[in-house]
C-alpha positions as CSV (number, residue, x, y, z in Angstrom):
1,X,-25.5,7.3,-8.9
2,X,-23.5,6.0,-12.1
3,X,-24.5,4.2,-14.9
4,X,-23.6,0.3,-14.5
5,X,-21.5,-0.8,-16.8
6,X,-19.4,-3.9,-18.1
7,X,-15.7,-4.4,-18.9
8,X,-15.2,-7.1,-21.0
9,X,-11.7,-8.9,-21.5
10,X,-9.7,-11.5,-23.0
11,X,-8.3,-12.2,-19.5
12,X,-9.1,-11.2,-16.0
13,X,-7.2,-12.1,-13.0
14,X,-9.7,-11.4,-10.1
15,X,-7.0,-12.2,-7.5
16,X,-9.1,-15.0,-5.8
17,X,-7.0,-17.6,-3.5
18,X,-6.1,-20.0,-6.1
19,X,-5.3,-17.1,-8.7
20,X,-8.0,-18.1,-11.1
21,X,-7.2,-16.6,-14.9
22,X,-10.8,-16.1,-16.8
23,X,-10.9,-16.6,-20.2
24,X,-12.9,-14.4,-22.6
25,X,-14.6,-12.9,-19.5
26,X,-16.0,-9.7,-18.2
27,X,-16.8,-7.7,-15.2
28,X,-19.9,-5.7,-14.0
29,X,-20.0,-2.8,-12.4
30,X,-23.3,-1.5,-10.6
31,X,-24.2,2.2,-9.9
32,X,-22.5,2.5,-6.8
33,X,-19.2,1.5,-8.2
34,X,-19.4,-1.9,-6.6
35,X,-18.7,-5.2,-8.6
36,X,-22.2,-6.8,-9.7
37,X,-20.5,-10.2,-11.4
38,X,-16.9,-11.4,-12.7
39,X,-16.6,-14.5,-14.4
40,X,-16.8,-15.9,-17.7
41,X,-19.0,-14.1,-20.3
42,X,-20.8,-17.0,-21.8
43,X,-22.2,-17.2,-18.0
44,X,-22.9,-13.5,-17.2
45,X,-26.0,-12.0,-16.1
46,X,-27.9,-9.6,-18.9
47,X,-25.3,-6.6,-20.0
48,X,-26.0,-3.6,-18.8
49,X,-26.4,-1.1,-21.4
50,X,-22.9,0.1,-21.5
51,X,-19.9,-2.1,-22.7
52,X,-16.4,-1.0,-22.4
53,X,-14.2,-3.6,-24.7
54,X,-10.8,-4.1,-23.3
55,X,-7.8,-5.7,-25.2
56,X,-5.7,-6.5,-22.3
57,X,-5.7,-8.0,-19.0
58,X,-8.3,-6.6,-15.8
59,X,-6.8,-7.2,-12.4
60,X,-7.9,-5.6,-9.3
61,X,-6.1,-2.3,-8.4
62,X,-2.7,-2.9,-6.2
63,X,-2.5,-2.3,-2.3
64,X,0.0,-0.4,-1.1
65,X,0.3,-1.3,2.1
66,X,3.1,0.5,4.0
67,X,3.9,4.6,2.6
68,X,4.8,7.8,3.3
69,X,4.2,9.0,-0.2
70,X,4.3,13.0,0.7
71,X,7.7,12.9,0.6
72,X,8.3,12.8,-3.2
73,X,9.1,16.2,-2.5
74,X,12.1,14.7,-0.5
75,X,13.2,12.3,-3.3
76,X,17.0,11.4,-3.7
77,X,17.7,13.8,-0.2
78,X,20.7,11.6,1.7
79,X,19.8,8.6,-0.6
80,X,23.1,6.9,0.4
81,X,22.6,7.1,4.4
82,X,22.1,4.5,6.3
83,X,18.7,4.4,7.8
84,X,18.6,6.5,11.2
85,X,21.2,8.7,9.8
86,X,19.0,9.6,6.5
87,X,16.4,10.2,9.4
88,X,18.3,12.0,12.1
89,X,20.6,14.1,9.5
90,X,18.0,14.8,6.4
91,X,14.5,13.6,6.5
92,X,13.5,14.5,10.0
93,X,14.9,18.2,9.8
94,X,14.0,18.6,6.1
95,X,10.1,17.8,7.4
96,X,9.9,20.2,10.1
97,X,10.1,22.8,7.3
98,X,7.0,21.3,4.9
99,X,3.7,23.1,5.0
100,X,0.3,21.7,5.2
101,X,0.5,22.9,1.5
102,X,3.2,21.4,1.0
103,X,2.6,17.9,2.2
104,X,-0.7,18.1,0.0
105,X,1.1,18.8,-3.0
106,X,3.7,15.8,-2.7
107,X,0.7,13.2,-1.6
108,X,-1.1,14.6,-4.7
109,X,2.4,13.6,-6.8
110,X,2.5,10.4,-4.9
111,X,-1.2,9.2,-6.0
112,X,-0.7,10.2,-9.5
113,X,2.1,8.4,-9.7
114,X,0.8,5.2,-8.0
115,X,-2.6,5.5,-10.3
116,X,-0.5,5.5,-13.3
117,X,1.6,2.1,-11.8
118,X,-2.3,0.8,-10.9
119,X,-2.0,1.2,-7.4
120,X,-5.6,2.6,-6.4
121,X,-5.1,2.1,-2.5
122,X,-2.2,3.5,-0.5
123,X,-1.8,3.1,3.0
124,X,-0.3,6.4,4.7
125,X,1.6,6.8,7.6
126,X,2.0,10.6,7.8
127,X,0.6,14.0,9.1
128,X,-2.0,17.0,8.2
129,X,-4.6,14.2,7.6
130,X,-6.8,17.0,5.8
131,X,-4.3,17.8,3.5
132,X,-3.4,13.9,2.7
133,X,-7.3,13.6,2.5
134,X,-7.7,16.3,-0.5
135,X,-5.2,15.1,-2.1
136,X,-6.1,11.7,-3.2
137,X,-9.2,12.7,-3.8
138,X,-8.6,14.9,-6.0
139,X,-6.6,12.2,-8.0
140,X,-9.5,9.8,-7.1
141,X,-7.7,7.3,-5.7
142,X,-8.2,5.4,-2.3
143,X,-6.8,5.9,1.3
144,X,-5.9,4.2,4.4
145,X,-4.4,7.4,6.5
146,X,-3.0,6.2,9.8
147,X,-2.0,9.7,11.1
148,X,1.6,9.8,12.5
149,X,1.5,9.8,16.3
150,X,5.3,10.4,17.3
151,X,7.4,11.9,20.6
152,X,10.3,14.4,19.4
153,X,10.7,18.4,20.0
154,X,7.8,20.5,18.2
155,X,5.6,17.0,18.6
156,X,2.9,16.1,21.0
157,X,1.9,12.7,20.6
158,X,-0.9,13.3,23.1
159,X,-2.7,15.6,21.1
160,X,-1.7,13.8,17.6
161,X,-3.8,11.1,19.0
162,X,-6.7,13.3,20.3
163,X,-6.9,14.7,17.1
164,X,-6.8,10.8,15.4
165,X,-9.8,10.1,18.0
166,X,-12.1,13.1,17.3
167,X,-11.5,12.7,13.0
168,X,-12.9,9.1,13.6
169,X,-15.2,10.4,15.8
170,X,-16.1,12.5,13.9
171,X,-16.2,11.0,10.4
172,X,-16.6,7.2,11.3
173,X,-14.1,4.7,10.4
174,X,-14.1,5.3,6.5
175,X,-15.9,8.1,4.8
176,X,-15.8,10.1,1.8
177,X,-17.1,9.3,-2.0
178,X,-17.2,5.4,-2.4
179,X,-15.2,4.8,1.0
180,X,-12.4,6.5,-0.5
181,X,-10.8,7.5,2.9
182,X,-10.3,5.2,5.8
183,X,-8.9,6.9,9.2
184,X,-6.4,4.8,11.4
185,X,-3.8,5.7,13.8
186,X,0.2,5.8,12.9
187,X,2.4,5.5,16.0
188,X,6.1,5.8,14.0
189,X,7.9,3.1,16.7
190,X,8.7,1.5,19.7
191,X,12.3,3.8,19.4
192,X,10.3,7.1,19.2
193,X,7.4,6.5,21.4
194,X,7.0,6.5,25.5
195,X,5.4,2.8,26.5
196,X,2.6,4.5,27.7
197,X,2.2,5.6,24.2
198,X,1.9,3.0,22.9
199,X,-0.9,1.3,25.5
200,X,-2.7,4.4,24.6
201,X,-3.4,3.7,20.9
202,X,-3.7,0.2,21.3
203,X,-6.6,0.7,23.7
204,X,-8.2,3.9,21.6
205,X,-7.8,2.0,18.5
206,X,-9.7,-1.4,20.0
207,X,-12.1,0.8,20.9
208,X,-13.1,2.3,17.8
209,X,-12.1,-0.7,15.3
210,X,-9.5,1.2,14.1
211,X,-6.1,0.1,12.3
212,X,-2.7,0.5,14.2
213,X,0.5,0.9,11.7
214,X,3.5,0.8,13.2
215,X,7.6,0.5,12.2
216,X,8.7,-2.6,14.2
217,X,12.1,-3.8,14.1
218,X,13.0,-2.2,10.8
219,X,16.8,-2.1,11.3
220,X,19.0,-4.2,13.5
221,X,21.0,-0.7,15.0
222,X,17.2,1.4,15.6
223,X,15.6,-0.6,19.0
224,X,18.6,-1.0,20.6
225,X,17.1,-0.4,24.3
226,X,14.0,-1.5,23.9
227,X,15.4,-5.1,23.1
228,X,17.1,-4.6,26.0
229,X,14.6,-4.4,28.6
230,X,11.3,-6.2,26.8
231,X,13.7,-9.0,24.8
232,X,12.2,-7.8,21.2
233,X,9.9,-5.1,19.5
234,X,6.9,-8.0,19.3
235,X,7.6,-8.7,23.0
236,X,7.3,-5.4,23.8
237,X,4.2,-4.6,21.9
238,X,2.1,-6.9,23.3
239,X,3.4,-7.0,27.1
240,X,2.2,-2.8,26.5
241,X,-1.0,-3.7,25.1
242,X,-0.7,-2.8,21.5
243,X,-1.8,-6.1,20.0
244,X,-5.0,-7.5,19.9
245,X,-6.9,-5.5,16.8
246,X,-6.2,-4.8,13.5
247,X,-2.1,-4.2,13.7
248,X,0.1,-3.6,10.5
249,X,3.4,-3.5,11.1
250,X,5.6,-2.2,8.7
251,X,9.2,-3.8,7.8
252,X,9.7,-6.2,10.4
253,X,13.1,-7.1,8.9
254,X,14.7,-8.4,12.3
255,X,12.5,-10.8,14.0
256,X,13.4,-14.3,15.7
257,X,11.3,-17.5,15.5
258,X,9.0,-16.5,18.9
259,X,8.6,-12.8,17.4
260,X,6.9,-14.5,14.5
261,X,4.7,-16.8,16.8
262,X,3.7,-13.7,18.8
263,X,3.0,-12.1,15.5
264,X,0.6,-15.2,14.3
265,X,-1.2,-15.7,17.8
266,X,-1.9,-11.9,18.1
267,X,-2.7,-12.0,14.3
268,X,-0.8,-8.7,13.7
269,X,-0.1,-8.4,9.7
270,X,3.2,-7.2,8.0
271,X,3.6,-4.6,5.3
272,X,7.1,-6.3,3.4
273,X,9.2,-3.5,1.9
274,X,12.0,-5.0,0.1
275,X,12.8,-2.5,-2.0
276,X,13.4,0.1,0.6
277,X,14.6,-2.6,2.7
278,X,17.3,-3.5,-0.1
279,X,18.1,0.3,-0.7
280,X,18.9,1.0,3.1
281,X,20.6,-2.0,3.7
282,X,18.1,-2.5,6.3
283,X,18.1,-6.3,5.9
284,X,16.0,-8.9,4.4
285,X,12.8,-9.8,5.9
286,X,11.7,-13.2,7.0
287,X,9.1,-13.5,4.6
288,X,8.9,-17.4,4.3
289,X,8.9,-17.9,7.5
290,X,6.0,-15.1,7.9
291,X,3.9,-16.9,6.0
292,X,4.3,-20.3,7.0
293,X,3.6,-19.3,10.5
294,X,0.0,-17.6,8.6
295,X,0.7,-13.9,9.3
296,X,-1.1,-11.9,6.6
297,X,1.9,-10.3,4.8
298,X,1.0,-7.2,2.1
299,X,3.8,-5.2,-0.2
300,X,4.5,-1.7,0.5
301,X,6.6,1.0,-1.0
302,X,7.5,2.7,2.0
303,X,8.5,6.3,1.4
304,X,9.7,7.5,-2.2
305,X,12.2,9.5,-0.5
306,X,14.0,5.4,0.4
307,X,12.9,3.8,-2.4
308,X,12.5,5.8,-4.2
309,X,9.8,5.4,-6.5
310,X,6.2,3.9,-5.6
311,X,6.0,0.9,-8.0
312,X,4.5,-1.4,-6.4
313,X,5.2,-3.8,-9.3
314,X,8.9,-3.2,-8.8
315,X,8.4,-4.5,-5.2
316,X,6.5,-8.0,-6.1
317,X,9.6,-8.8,-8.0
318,X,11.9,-7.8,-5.3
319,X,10.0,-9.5,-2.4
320,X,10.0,-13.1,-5.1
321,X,14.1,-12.3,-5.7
322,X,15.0,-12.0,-2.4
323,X,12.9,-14.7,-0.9
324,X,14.2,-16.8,-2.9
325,X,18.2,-15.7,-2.8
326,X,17.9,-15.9,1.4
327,X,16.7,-19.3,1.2
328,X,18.6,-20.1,-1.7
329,X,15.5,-22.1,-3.1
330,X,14.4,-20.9,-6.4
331,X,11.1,-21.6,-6.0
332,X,10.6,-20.0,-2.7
333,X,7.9,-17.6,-4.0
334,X,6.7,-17.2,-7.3
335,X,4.7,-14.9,-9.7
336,X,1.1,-16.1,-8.1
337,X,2.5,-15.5,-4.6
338,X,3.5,-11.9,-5.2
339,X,0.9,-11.0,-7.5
340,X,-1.9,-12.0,-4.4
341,X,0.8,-10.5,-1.9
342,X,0.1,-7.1,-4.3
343,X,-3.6,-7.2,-4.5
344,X,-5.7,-9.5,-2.2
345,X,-3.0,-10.1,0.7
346,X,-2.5,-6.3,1.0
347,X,-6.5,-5.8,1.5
348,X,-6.1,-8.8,3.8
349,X,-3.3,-7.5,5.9
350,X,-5.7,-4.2,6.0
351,X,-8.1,-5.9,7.2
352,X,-10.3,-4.9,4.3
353,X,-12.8,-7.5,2.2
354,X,-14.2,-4.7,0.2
355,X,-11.0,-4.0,-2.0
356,X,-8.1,-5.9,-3.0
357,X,-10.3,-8.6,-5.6
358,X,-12.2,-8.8,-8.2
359,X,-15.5,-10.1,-6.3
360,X,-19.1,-9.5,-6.2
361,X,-19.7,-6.8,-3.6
362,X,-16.3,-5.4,-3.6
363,X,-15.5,-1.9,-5.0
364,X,-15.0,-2.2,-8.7
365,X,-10.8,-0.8,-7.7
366,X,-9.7,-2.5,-11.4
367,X,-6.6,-1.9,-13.3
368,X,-6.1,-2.7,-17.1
369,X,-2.5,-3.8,-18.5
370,X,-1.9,-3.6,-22.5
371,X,-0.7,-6.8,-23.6
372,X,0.6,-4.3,-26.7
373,X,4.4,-5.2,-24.9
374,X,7.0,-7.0,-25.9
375,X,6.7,-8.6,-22.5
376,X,3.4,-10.6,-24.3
377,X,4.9,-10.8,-27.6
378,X,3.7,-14.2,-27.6
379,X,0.2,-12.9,-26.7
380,X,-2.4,-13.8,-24.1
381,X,-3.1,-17.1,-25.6
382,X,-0.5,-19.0,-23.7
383,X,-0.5,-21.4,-20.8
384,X,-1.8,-19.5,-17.4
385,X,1.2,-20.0,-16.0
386,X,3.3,-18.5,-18.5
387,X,1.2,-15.9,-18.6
388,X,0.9,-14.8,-15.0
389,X,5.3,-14.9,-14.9
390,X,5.1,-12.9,-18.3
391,X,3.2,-10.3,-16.3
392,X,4.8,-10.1,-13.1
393,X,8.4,-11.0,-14.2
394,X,8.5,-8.9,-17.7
395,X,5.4,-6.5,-17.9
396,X,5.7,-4.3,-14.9
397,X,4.1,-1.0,-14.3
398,X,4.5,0.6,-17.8
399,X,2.4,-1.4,-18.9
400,X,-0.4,-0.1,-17.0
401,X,-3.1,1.4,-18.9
402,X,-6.4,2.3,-18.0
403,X,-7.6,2.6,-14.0
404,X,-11.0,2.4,-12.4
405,X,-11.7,3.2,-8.5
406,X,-15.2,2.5,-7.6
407,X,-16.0,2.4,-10.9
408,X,-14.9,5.7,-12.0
409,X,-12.1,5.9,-15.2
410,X,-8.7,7.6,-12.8
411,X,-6.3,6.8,-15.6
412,X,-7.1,6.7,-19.3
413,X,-3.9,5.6,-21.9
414,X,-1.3,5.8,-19.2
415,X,-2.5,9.6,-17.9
416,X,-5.0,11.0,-15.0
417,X,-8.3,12.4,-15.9
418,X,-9.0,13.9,-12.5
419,X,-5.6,16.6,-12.7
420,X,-3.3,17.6,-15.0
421,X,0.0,16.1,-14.6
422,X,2.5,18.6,-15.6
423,X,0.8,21.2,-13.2
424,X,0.8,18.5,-10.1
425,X,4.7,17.7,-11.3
426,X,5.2,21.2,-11.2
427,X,3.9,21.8,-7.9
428,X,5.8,19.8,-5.8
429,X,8.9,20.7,-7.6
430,X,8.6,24.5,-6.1
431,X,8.6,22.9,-2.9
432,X,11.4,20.3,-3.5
433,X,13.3,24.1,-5.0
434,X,12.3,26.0,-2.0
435,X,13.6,23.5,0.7
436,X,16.8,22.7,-1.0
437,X,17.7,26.7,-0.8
438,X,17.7,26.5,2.9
């Protein structure tokens, strides 16, 4: 067990529903790494005997809710392909040649690089769980690893999903220090799966409470026959059985008005990626509509081989621009609505109550920004509202600090104390070398 100790703040931001902004406040954490009290310090409990004085501003750590971070090893690879071309031509042949090695050393580059942007949970959809496992681990961040489950030569998506049921079996649901790893299953799409596939994880993954993540109806060109026969991707998935428990579904750029009603009455959640969305031209997502109807709607990255970086801050201002250019109504979505979209939607759309705020009970996942920016030259004694635009519209990821996951320091002055940078960098960049030689 650790020490308890107590951040105190000039401002927190513990992602509640109405966005709350305490004032000269601080934040408790207990011996298992769990969050004991947040509030305002004249009304906090006795201190414990540690204090940690911040300067800046405490939020919870992001959620990442849709990546496939491994493949910064595959950054910039056909980035100017449209999206089943940069699959079919580079990605999908360029993976066949990564190692189980190799996969571990770009997810370890991936969660360094979303620690140091304060994104302490990242939700994975790829393969060698083991390997993603060690990885963020050893960075000590958190993750939600829905194992890839896909039909294509040199796969078996029978025995990808046996191997998804025994690890859960196995291991339970989520394991590891402080619930850092939570198990789920990944089927890639409706386009690269058999139906029977399909009602296979849905009914595996009821069973054992399990998340499904799934790509639905990420470009107009990739469901072609499937549309066809079932009338949409949502149709689809729940005449087959897939709906019905906890269901992410990544993208979901191209839906009609009844896919989003299927979406709400199932209560399947979406992981928006409008920055990979943007960069293949894939479309813009329906996100207004999405959450008027009351589907739970996270950010994600995607891949930072589309992105191609994993800022998730990058992506809050995206999601608010675009929103608000495809409905041509400026105030469409604004700085609160992204920043909760960032940090308690995405736990939401996980399914998750234990991360994703700064609450009592959750784990103490926290993320310091230095208002030492020109993007709070005015300092932190401005109106709440201005302050929570200056930080989502101006401060952005470099402004990241200090990181805490369950309680434990990840990221101290803008670098990891759990690795050493340069070696990680220098690590994925033999493999990047090795596969561009052929």
């Amino acid at each position: 067990m650790r020490s308890p100790f107590r951040l105190r703040a000039p401002v927190i931001l513990p992602a509640d529903p109405a966005c709350s902004v305490l004032r000269d406040a601080v934040l408790d954490v207990d011996a298992a790494g769990r969050i004991g009290y947040c509030g305002p310090a004249e009304r906090a409990p006795e201190s414990p005997d540690r204090l940690v004085d911040c300067t800046g501003i405490l939020l919870p750590g992001l959620v990442n809710a849709h990546a496939h971070s491994p493949m910064t090893v595959l950054r910039g690879m056909g980035g100017d392909l449209p999206l089943l071309r940069w699959l079919h031509e580079v990605i999908w042949p360029a993976e066949t040649r990564l190692t189980p090695p190799d996969i571990e050393a770009g997810m370890l580059l991936g969660s360094v690089e979303m620690l140091r942007a304060g994104v302490t949970t990242s939700t994975e959809m790829y393969f060698h769980g083991e390997q993603l496992a060690n990885a963020v681990l050893a960075a000590g961040g958190r993750l939600v690893a829905t194992m890839g489950i896909i039909d294509a030569p040199n796969w078996d998506w029978r025995a990808m999903l046996e191997e998804i049921n025994d690890w859960i079996d196995a291991d339970g649901l989520r394991h590891g220090p402080d619930e850092r790893i939570e198990v789920g299953y990944g089927p890639h799409s409706a386009y690269t799966l058999p139906p029977e596939a399909l009602t296979m994880v849905g009914e595996v993954a009821r069973e054992r409470g399990a998340l499904v993540h799934i790509h639905v109806a990420e470009s107009a060109a990739e469901d072609a026959v499937q549309r066809e026969r079932y009338g949409s991707v949502p149709a689809m998935l729940e005449s087959l059985g897939l709906l019905g428990g906890r269901v992410l579904a990544a993208h979901a750029v191209h839906l009609s008005d009844e896919d989003i009603q299927v979406f709400a009455r199932a209560g399947v959640s979406v992981a928006h990626c409008p920055g990979s969305n943007a960069k293949l031209a894939s479309g813009i997502a329906r996100l207004t509509d999405l959450r008027a109807a009351g589907v739970p709607v996270g950010l994600g990255t995607d891949g930072p081989a589309s992105n191609d970086d994993l800022d998730l801050w990058e992506d809050m201002r995206l999601a608010a621009l675009l929103a608000r250019l495809s409905t041509m109504d400026s105030a469409a979505l604004g700085a609160v609505d992204v920043l909760l979209m960032a940090t308690r939607g995405g736990a939401e759309a996980l399914g998750r109550n234990d991360i994703g705020a700064l609450e009592a009970g959750r784990w103490a996942d926290v993320v310091q920004v230095d208002a030492d920016d020109p993007a709070f030259a005015a300092g932190l004694d401005v109106p709440d509202e201005q302050l929570l635009a200056n930080l989502v519209w101006a401060a952005g990821s470099r402004t990241v600090r200090d990181v805490w996951v369950a309680g434990e320091q990840v990221v101290a002055d803008g670098e990891p104390t759990r690795v050493d940078r340069a070696k990680v960098q220098a690590a994925a960049a033999a493999v990047t070398r090795r596969l561009l030689r052929g």
